[in-house]
N, C-alpha and C positions, 0 to 999 in steps of 0.2 A: 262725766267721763263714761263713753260707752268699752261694757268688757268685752272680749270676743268668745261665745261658744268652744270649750276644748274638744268638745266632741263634732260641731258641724262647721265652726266659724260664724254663729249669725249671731244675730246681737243678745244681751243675757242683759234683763231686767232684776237688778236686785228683790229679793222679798222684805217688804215689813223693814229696808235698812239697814239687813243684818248680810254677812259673808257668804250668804246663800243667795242662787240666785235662779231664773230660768228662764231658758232659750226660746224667745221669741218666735224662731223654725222650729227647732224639732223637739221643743216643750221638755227637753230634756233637765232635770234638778243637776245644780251640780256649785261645788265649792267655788269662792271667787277670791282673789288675792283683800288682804288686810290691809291696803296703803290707798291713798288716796294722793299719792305724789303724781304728775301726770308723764314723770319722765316713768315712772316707776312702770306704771300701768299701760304707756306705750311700748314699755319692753317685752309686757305678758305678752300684750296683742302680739307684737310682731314674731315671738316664741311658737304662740300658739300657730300662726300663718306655717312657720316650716315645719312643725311638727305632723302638721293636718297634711304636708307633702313629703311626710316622711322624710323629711331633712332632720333628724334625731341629734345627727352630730353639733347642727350650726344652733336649732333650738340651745342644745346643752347648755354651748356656749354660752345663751344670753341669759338663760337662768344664773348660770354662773356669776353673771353679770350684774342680776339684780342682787346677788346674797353678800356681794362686795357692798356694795351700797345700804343694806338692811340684810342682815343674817338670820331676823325673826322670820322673815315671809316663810312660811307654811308651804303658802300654795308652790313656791319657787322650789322647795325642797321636795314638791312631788311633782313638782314637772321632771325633775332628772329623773325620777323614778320611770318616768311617763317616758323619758328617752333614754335612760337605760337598759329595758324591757322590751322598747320598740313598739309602744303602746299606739293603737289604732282604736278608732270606738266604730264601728257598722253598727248594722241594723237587727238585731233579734229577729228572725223569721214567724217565732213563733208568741212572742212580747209585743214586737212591734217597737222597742225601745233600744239605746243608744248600749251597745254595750264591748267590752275590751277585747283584743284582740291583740296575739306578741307577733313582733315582726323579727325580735333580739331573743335568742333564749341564753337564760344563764341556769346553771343549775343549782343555783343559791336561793332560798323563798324570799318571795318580796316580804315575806313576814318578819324576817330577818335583817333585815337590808339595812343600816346606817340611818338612811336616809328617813327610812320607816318609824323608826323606834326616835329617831328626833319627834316626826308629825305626832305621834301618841303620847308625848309629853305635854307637847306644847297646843296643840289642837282640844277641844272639848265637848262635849250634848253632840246637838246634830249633824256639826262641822266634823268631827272624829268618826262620826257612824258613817255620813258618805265616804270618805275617807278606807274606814274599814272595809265597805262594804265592796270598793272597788278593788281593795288591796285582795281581799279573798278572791274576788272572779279570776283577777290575774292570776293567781297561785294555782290557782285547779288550772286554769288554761297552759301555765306552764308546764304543769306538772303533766296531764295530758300528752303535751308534746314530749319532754323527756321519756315517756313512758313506749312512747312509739317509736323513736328516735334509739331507743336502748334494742332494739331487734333489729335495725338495719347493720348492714355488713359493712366492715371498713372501707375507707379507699384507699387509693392511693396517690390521687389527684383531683385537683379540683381545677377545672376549668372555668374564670369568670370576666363573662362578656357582657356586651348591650344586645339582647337578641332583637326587639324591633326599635326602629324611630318613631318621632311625633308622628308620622302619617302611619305607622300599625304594619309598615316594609317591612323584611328582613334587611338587617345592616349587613354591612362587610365583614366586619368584626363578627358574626354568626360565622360568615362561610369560611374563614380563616381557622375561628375555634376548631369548628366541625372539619376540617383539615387536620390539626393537629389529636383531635379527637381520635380522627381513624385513624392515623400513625401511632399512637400511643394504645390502642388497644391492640391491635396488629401484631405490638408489641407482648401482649399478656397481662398489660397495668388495668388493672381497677381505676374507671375513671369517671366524676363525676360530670356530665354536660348536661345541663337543663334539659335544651332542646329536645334531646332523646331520654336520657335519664327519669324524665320527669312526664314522661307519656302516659306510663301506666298508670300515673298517682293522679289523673283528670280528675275533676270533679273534687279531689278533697284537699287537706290544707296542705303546703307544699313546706311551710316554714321546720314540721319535724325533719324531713330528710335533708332540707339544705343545712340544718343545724348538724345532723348527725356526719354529713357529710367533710364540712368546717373543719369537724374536732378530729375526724380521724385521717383526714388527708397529711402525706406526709410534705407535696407540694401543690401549690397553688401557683398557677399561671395566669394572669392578668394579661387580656387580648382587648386590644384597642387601636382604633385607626385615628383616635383626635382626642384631648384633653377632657373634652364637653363628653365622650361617650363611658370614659374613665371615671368621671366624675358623677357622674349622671347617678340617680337616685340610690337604687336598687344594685346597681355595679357596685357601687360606693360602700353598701351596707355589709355585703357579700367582704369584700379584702379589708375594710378596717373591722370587721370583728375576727377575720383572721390574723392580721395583725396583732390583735390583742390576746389570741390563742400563743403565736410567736414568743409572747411574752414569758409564756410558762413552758413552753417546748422550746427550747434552745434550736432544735433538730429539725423544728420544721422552715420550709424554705418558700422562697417565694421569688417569681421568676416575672417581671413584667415582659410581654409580648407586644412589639407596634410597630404600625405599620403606615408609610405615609404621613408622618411626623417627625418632628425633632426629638431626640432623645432629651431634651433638653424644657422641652414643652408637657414631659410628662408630670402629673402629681408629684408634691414635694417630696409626699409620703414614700416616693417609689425612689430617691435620688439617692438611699444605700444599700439598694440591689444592682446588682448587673445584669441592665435591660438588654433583652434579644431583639435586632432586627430582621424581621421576619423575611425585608423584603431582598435581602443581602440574597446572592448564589449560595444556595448547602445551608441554610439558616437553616432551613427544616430538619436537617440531618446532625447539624449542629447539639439543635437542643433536642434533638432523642439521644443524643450522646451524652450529652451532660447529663439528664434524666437518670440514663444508664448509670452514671456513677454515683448519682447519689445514691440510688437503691444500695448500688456494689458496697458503698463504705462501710467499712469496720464499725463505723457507729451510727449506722443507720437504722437501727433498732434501739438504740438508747434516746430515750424522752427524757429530758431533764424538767419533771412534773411538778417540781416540788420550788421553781421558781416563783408559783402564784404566790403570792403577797404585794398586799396592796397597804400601805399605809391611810389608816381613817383619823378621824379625827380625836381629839381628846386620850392620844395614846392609845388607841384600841387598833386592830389590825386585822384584816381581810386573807384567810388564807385556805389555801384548797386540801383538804383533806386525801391523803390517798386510802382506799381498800381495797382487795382483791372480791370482787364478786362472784358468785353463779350469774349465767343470763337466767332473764326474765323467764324464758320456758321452760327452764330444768325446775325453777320453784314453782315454777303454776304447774307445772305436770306431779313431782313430787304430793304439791298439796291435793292434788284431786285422786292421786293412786290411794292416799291416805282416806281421804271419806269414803273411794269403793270399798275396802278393806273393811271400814266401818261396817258400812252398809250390808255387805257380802255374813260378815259376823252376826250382824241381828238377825236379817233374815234364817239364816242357819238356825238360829234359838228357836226363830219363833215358829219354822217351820217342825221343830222337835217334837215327837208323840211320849204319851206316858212314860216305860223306864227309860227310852231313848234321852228325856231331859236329862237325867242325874248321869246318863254316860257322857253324853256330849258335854254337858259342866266341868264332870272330871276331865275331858282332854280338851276341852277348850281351856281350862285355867291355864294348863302348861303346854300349851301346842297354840289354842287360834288368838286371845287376846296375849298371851306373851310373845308371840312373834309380833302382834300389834304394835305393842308399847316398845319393844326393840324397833320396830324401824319407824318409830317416831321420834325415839331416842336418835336413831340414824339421820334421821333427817335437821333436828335441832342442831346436830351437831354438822352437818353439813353447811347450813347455813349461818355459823357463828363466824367460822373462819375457814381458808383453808388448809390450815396444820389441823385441822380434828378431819378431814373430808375421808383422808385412810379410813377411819375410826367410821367413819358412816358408812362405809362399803363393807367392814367388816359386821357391822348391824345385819345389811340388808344379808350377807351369805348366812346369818344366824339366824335370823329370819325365815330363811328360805329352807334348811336344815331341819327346822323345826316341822314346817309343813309335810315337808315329806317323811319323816315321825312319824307324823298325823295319818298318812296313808295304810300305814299299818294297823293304827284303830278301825281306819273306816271302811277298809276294804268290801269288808263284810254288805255296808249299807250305802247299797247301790244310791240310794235319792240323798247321799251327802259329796259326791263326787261332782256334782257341780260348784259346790262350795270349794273343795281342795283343789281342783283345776284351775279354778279361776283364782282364786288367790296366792296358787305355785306362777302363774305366767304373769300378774302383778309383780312377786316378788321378783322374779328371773328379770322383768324387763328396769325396775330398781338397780340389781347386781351390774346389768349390760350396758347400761348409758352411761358415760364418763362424759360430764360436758366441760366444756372448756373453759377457763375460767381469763376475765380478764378485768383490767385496772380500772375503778371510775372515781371520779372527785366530785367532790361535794364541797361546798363553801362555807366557812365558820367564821364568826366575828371572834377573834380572842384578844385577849391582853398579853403582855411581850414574854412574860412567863410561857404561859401556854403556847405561844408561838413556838417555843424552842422547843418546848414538848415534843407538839405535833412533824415538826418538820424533822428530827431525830424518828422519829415513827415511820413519816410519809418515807423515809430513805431505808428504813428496817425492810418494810411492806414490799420496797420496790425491788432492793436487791434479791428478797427470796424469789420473788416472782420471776426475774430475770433469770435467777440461778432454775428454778425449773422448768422452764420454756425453753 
């Protein structure tokens, strides 16, 4: 029985006999299923066929399929992995070898994952280490993305189309989108459209901003002139992972757009929305009108976040954490004001002559390292939560108090006034930035205890944040 490459499709010659095997094309090592049943292993093959076409959904399915039949298969419980994630394998530029790539971002580690922690039971020697070895790349790659994805700006729409056909045209469903695109910005909405959206971002990976985009749209419009273009790869990947956002946002909506079809003809998935006919008189006008009212609602600001839970297997349960964060730049700018300060302090010492050490010691104890350690304090406490953030701003004004203390010492010595200036406008720029704080989730495996823990929490977290926004 020949297996199929998961990373090229070519054919994979077992080694030595054993669950390990390698690809004939692109010589790549790589785990191979444990059955030798041939209905079994016509099912990998034909998994693997949609997966390599980024058909993630229809794969799923048939892994699914094989773990009915045998619930041991290993390798079936990392294929969902493999299509949970959106797993691609390209080519290393700088390797030359077969390596991962997300097309799905979750913000949960695949270190984590259900599915993971089954393969590390059951899996063992060199059959665990590929295993391992793939599960980490994916992790940093994700992690990457969320990390990029956490400084993009909300939206407030997402628009998702088939921008070219088989022959590499622009389809209909572009010039339609890009119609309602300009009506909707016209408008003042934040909106996301590939075509244009995604101009700037040439050259690098596109999957951060379509993810970050996903999560913060409050509607999605689904534009399509045929079933086949709805359906079609990458359209498909884009509305069923929003969809499954849906799940945890009660509020967010989704709007299918068509044109030149039956309403009736659309995806099943799309048959408990109320679809817009575009090609109707005042359709256009229509749905900036409705748009209009969802913004307007009364509870068009309430995300009901605390819906994620997913039931997992053997009583364990899948649920999203809520916390109130800093963004990413308030704490990398924080942490680097901290090492100037450092920096700015030693130099000061060591730039010190004879009795100038034992003075500068004396007002350094209680002026330059005690304004330090205060707004270190400040800052630990800014990023613990934000009920202590007051308490961090009242650091940084003690901080900064203290400096200017210090001006009184040093008046006198003109070559320490580079020292106090530049550590007064560190502090001052501390005191002046107030960033903004907003909600992210993160994903937890718990037991049904903890579940109710957490979601009593995730509703604490939320209401305060609500109440001071």
């Amino acid at each position: 029985m020949v297996f199929k490459c998961k990373m090229c499709g070519g054919d994979v010659e077992p080694i030595n006999n054993t669950n390990i095997g390698k690809c004939l094309y692109c010589k790549s090592i790589m785990t191979l299923p444990t059955s030798d049943n041939e209905k079994i292993i016509n099912l990998y093959n034909r998994a693997t066929d949609l997966r390599l076409d980024n058909e993630f959904d229809k794969a799923k399915e048939i892994y699914e399929e094989i773990l009915k039949i045998d619930n041991n298969q290993v390798e079936a419980h990392w294929g969902l992995l493999l299509c949970k994630y959106g797993v691609e394998y390209v080519d290393d530029i700088r390797t030359k070898k077969k390596v991962p790539t997300c097309h799905r971002t979750i913000d949960s580690s695949i270190l984590n994952d259900v599915e993971y922690r089954y393969i590390q039971k059951k899996a063992y020697g060199e059959l665990l280490e590929l295993y391992k070895k793939d599960a980490e790349y994916i992790d940093k790659v994700q992690k990457r993305i969320l990390k990029i994805s956490e400084n993009e700006e909300p939206y407030d729409i997402f628009i998702c189309y088939k921008e070219t056909d088989e022959n590499g045209n622009r389809t209909e469903d572009s010039v339609i989108a890009e119609d309602i695109y300009e009506e909707l910005i016209k408008e003042g909405y934040k909106v996301f459209f590939s075509r244009i959206t995604l101009e700037e971002k040439l050259g690098t990976e596109y999957e951060p901003y379509i993810y970050s985009a996903l999560r913060s749209s409050k509607v999605m419009l689904v534009v399509g002139t045929s079933k086949e273009n709805l359906e079609s790869v990458w359209v498909k990947n884009e509305w069923s992972r929003y969809l499954e956002f849906m799940k945890k946002d009660k509020n967010k909506i989704m709007i299918p757009v068509y044109s030149k079809i039956d309403a009736y003809k659309l995806p099943n998935e799309f048959t408990k929305f109320q679809a817009q006919n575009i090609d109707k008189i005042g359709a256009m006008q229509d749905l900036i009108r409705g748009i209009k009212k969802i913004f307007n609602s009364k509870n068009s600001s309430n995300h009901d976040i605390n819906n994620g839970v997913k039931k997992l297997r053997n009583g364990y349960y899948e649920v999203d954490v809520v916390k109130e964060k800093l963004p990413l730049w308030y704490q990398e700018l924080t942490i680097f004001m901290m090492i100037a300060l450092l920096i700015i302090n030693v130099v000061n010492y060591l730039s010190a002559r004879g009795w100038e050490v034992l003075d500068i010691v004396i007002i350094g104890i209680f002026t330059s390292f005690l304004s330090l350690a205060i707004n270190l304090v400040g800052i630990i406490l800014s990023f613990i939560d934000r009920s202590n953030f007051k308490k961090s701003r009242i650091c940084f004004v003690i901080g900064l108090l203290l400096k200017i203390i210090a001006i009184f010492n040093f008046w006198k010595k003109w070559h320490f006034w580079y020292y106090i200036l530049s550590t007064i406008i560190i502090d001052i720029i501390l005191v002046i930035i107030i960033p903004k704080w907003h909600i992210v989730t993160y994903k937890k495996i718990v037991d049904k205890k903890e579940l109710k823990e957490i979601i009593e929490e995730n509703n604490q977290v939320y209401d305060n944040f609500m109440k001071k926004n």
